[in-house]
N, C-alpha and C positions, 0 to 999 in steps of 0.2 A: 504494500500500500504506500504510494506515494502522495506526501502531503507538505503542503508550504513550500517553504526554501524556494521561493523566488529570487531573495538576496542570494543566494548562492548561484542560484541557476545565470541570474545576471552578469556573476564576477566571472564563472566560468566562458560563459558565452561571447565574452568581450573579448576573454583571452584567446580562443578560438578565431576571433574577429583580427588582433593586433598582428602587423607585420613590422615592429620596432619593440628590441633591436632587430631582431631578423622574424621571418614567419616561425622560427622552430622556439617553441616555450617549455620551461621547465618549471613545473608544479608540485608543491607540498599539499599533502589533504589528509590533516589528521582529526582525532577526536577518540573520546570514551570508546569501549566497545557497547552497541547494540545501539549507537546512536542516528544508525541511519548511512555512512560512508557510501559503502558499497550501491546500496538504494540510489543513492543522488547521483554517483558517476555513471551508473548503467543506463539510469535514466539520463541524463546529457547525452551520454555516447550516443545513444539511440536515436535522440532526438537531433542530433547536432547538422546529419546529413551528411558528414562524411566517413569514412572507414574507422575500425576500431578496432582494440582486442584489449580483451579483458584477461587479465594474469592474477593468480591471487598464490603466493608461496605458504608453504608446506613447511613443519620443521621436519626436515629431512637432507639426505646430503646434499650437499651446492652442486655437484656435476648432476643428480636426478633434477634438481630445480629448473638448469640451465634446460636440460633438453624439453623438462615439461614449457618453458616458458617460450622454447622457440618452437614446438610443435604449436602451442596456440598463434601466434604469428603467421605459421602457414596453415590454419585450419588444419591440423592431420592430428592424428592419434599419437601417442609419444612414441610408440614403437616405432613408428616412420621417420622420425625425426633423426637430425643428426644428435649426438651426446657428442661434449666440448670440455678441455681438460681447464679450462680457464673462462673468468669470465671477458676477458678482453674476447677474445673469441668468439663468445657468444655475440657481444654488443657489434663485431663487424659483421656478421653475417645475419643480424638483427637489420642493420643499418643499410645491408647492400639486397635485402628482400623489401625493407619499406620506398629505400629509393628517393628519390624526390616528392613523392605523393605525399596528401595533407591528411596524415595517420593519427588519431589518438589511442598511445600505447599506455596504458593504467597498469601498474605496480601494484598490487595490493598485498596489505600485510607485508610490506615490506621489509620489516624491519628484520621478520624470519631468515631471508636472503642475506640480509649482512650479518646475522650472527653465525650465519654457517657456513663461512669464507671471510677472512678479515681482508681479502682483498679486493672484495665485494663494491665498498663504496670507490676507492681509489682507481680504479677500471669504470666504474661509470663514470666518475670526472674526465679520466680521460677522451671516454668513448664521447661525452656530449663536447669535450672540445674539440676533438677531431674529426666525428662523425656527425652527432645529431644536431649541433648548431648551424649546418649552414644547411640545415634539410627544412622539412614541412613538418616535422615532428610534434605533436604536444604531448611531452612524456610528464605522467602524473604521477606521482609516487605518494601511497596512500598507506596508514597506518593507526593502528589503537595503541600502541606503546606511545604514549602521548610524548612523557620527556626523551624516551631517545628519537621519537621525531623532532620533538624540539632542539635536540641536540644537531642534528643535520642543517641546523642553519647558523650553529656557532662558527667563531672564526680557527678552531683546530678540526673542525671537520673538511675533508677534500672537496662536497660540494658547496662551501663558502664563495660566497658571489657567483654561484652557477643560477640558482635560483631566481624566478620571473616573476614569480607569485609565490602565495599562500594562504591559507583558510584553516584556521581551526573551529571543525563544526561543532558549535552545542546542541543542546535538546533545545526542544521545540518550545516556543513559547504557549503559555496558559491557552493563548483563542486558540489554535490548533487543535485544542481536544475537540470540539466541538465536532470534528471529523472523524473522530475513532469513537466518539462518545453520542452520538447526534441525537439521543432521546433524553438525556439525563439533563435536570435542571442546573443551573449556574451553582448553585448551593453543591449540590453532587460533584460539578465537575471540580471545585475546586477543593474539596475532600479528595479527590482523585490525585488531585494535580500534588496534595500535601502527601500522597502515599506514592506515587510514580512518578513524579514530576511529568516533564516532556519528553521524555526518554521513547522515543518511537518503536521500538520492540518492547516493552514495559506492555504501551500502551495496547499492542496489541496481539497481546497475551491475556488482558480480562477481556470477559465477556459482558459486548454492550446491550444485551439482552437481558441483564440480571442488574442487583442493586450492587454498592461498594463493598456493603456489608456481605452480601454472599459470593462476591468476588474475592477476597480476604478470606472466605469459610473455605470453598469448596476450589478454587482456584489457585489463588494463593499459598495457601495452606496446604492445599494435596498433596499426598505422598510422591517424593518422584517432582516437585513442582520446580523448575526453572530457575522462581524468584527465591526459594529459600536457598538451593545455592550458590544465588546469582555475587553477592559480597563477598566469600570465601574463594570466590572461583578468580574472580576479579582481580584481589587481591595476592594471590601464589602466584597469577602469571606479571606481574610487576616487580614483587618484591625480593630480597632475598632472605630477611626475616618476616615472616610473616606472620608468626605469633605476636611481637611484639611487638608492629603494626596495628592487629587485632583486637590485643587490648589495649589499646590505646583508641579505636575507632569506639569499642563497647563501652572505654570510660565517657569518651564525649559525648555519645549516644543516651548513656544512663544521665549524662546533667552536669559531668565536670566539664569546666572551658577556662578556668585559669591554669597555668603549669605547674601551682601546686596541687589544686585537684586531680589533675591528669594523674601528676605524678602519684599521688596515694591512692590513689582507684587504680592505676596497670599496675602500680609495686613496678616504677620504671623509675632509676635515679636521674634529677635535671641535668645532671650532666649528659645525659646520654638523649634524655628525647628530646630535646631543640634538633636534633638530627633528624630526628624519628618522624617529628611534626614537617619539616621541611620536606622529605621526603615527601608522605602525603600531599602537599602543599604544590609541587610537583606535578603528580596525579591528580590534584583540583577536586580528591574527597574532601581536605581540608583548607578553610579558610581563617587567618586572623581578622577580626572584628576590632576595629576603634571606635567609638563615638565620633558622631558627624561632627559637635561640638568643640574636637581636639583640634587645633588651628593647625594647619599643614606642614609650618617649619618644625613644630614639634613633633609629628607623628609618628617619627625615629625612633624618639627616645621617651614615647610612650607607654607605662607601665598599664593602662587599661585594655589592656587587650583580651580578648577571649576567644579560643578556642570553638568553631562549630563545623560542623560536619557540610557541607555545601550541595552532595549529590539528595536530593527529595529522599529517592528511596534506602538509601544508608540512613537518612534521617531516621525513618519510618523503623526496617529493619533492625538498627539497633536499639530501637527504644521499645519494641513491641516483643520480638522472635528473638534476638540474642539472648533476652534474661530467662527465656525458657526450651532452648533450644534444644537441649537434651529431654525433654519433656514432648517435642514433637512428634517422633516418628510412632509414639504410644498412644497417644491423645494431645489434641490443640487446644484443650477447652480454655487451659490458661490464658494462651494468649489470647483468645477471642475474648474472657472478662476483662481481660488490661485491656484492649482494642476499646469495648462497648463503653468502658469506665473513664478513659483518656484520651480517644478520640476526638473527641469536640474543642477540647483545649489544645490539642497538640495542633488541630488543623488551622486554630485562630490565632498561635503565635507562631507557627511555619507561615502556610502557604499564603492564608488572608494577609498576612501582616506585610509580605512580600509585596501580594499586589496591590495591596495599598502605597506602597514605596514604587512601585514600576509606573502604578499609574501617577502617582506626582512627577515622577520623571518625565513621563508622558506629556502633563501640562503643561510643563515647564518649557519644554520643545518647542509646543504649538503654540507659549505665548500667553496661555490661560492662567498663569499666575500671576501674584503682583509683582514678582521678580523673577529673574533667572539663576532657576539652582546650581550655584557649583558644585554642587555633592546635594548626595536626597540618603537619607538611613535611618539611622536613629539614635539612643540617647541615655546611657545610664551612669549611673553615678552613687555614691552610699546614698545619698538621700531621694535620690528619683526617678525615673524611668521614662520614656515615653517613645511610640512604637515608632514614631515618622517624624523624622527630620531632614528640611530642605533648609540649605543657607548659601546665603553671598555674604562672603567674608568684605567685599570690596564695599557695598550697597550697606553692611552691617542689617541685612535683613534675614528674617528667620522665619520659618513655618513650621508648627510644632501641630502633629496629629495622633487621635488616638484610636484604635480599631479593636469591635468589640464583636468576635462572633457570636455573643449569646441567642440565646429565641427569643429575649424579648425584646421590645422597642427602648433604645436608649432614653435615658430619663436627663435632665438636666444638673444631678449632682454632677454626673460623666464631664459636662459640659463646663460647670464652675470649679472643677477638681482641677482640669489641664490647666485652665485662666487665671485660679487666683493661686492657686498651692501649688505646681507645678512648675508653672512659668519663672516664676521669682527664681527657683533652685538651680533651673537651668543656665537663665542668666547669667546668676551670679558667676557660674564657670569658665564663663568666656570671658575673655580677655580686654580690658579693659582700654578704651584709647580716648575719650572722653566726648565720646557719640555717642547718642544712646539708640540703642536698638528697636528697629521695627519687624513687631511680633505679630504674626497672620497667623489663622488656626484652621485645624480642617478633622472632621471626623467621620470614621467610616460604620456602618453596622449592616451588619446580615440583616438584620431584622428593624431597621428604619428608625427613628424618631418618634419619641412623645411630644405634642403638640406644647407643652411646656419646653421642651430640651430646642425645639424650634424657635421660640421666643426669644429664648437666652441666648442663643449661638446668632441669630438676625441682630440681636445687640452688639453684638461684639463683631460683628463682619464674619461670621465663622460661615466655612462650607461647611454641609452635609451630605454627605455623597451615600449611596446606598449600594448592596450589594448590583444590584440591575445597572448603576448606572458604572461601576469598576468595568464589570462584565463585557457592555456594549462600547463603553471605551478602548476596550482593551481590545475587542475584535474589529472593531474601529481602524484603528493604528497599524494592525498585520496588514487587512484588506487595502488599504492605501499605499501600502508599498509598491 
C-alpha cells in the first residue's frame, strides 16, 4: 500500500529530471526498518518511465552478492550470470551493460554489501568516478542501518563528495492514517497514532475493520505476533550490546529520563551510558529533551535534560508488554489491564500532546499566530509544567498551551491555572533583559469547552482549538503539499 510521500516522490523526480553536474546522480535513501524505503523506490522506479533494477543484498558472501546483483541487471537467473572475484569487476561490467542509457540502478540494504567485502565501498568510488559519472546512471543506494548510512557521507568515508543527494525517510505523518484507518474516528486514530505512530508497516498490520482495543487483544498480542518482536529484533540487528541497550530503553519506557534514573533502573554506571544513550540517539529511538524556555546559547550546558524514547511504538511497547513480557506467551491479560487502566493518559501526554505542538508549528508557518515560533515544545521546571510552548526569543514573545484528553468539557479552572499560576513561574525562568514579555495562550481538548472556560479564555485572547479542529488542520497541511 502506497500512501503520501509526495515530498519524496518530488525530491526524487527532480533528481531524475537534473542534468548538473552531469545526467548520472548519486543517491543516499535511508530510514528505520518497516518505514516504507523499498515501497517509495519501487514505486518511483515504476512510475519514473525509464529502465530500472531493483537489487536488494543478502548477508551472504560478496562474490554470491556480486553475481546475484549482476544477474538482476541482465534480467537472468543467477545461474546465468557471470560470478566476479572482485567488486571492481562487477561495477565495469555493471557499467558496460547499462551503457549510456538513463538507468535507475537501486542498492538496497546496502549496507549488507559493505560488511561482506571491506572493499566494497572503495570500488564503488572508484567505479562512479571512472564509470558511472559520465553515464545516464541514477545509482541509489538504500538502507535501514541508519548510522552506518549516515556514516557514508562522512568525510573518512570513500564516497565523500560523491554524493548528489539525500533523504532520510521518516514515518508518516498523523493525516496519513486516515488511509490505512478510513472508518475510525479522529479520537481512534490518534490512540492509534500514540501506539504505532506512522510507521507504514505498523500500520498495516492492524486491522481496520476492528476497534484499537481488539487490535492490541487479538493482533497485537497474538502469539507469533510481528509487533511483540518487532523492539528486540530491531534492536540485535544495530547493536553490539544489546542487553544493555535494553535496559536502558525499558528504564525510559517504565518513566526514568534523567541519567540518574536511567542509571538506577538499568543498574548501568554514568560513566558508561552517556555512550549507551548516544548510541540510541544514533538510531533516533532516543531523544534528549530541553525546555523550549532554555535560551539557545545555553542549551550546551544545560543540566535539564531528559531522556524519552522518540519511536511511538517503543513508547507504547515498553510501557505496556516489556513489564510483562514473560507473562505473555501464557496469558496477556496483564497487559490488556495496564493497557485499559493507562491508556487514556498515556495517549494525552504522547501522541495529543505532540499534535498539539505540530499543529502550533503548523500556525506559525501559515502566519496564524501573533508571532513567529523559533522553537514550538514545551516547559518544565521544579515548580511547573506546561504541554506547549512556542517562543521568539528576538520579539520576546511567548505562547504557553495546555492539552487535556479527558471526556469531559474543559472547565475554566484549566483556563485560570495556565494564566495566573502558571504563567508567572515560567516567566520568571527566562532571562531577563528589561523587556517584558508578550504572553499569548492557547488550549486544546478532546472533549471541547465549558461555556464558562469560553468566557475566561475570550478575556484573555486565548484560542480554543478542539480535537476536530487539530485533526482537519493537520490533514489540511499534508493535502496542500
Amino acid at each position: 500500500m502506497f500512501v503520501d510521500r509526495q515530498a519524496e516522490l518530488a525530491f526524487l523526480n527532480d533528481v531524475l529530471a537534473r542534468q548538473r553536474p552531469t545526467p548520472a546522480q548519486f543517491l543516499l535513501l535511508y530510514g528505520r526498518r518497516r518505514v516504507g524505503k523499498t515501497v517509495l523506490l519501487r514505486h518511483w522506479a515504476e512510475q519514473a518511465g525509464v529502465s530500472s533494477t531493483y537489487w536488494a543484498a543478502e548477508k551472504e558472501p560478496a562474490m554470491l552478492q556480486r553475481r546475484k546483483l549482476f544477474a538482476r541487471v541482465l534480467g537472468v537467473e543467477p545461474a546465468q550470470a557471470a560470478a566476479f572475484d572482485t567488486w571492481d569487476a562487477c561495477w565495469q561490467a555493471i557499467a558496460a551493460v547499462l551503457a549510456d542509457r538513463r538507468h535507475i540502478l537501486i542498492l538496497d540494504e546496502f549496507t549488507y554489501a559493505a560488511e561482506s567485502d571491506p572493499a566494497m565501498l572503495s570500488s564503488l568510488q572508484h567505479a562512479w568516478d571512472q564509470q558511472f559519472k559520465n553515464t545516464q546512471v541514477v545509482l541509489v543506494l538504500c538502507g535501514s542501518h541508519v548510522h552506518a548510512m549516515e556514516t557514508l557521507q562522512a568525510r573518512q568515508s570513500p564516497l565523500f563528495g560523491r554524493l548528489t543527494g539525500q533523504w532520510h525517510l521518516r514515518a508518516l505523518p498523523f493525516a496519513s492514517l486516515t488511509e490505512f484507518l478510513p472508518r475510525w474516528s479522529a479520537e481512534e486514530r490518534v490512540a492509534a497514532y500514540a501506539v504505532v505512530g506512522g510507521v507504514p508497516a505498523y500500520l498495516e498490520w492492524l486491522d481496520p475493520a476492528r476497534s484499537l482495543s481488539d487490535n492490541i487483544r487479538d493482533v497485537m498480542l497474538a502469539p507469533g505476533s510481528m509487533f511483540v518482536a518487532e523492539p528486540t529484533f530491531l534492536l540485535y540487528d544495530e547493536v553490539r550490546e544489546p542487553a544493555n541497550h535494553l535496559a536502558i530503553l525499558k528504564a525510559i519506557g517504565a518513566g526514568a529520563h534523567t541519567l540518574t534514573e536511567i542509571s538506577n533502573a538499568a543498574l548501568i554506571g554514568k560513566a558508561h551510558l552517556s555512550a549507551y544513550l548516544a548510541r540510541l540517539g544514533e538510531l533516533y529511538l532516543v531523544e534528549r529533551r530541553l525546555p523550549t524556555t532554555v535560551p539557545p546559547a545555553k542549551r550546551r550546558q544545560a543540566r535539564t535534560g531528559r531522556y524519552h524514547l522518540t519511536d511511538p511504538y517503543f513508547r507504547f511497547y515498553f510501557r505496556f508488554i516489556a513489564p510483562h513480557f514473560s507473562e505473555l506467551p501464557y496469558r496477556a491479560e496483564p497487559i490488556l489491564t495496564h493497557v485499559r487502566e493507562e491508556l487514556r493518559a498515556f495517549v494525552g501526554m504522547t501522541a495529543f500532546e505532540a499534535l498539539c505542538r505540530q499543529w502550533v508549528a503548523q500556525q506559525s508557518r501559515m502566519g496564524q499566530l501573533p508571532f513567529e515560533a523559533e522553537d514550538v515544545g514545551s516547559h518544565w521546571s521544579r515548580g511547573v509544567q506546561v504541554d506547549v510552548v512556542a517562543i521568539n526569543w528576538r520579539e520576546r514573545a511567548l505562547l504557553l498551551g495546555e492539552c487535556k484528553w479527558g471526556t469531559d468539557a474543559v472547565g475554566r479552572d484549566v483556563i485560570r491555572e495556565l494564566i495566573e499560576e502558571k504563567t508567572p513561574k515560567v516567566v520568571q525562568t527566562l532571562p531577563e533583559t528589561g523587556k517584558a514579555w508578550q504572553v499569548h495562550y492557547a488550549f486544546f481538548a478532546r472533549a471541547g469547552f465549558t461555556e464558562a472556560a469560553r468566557s475566561e479564555a475570550e478575556a484573555h485572547g486565548a484560542m480554543l482549538v478542539d480535537l476536530a479542529r487539530v485533526d482537519a488542520d493537520l490533514q489540511q497541511a499534508v493535502s496542500s503539499l
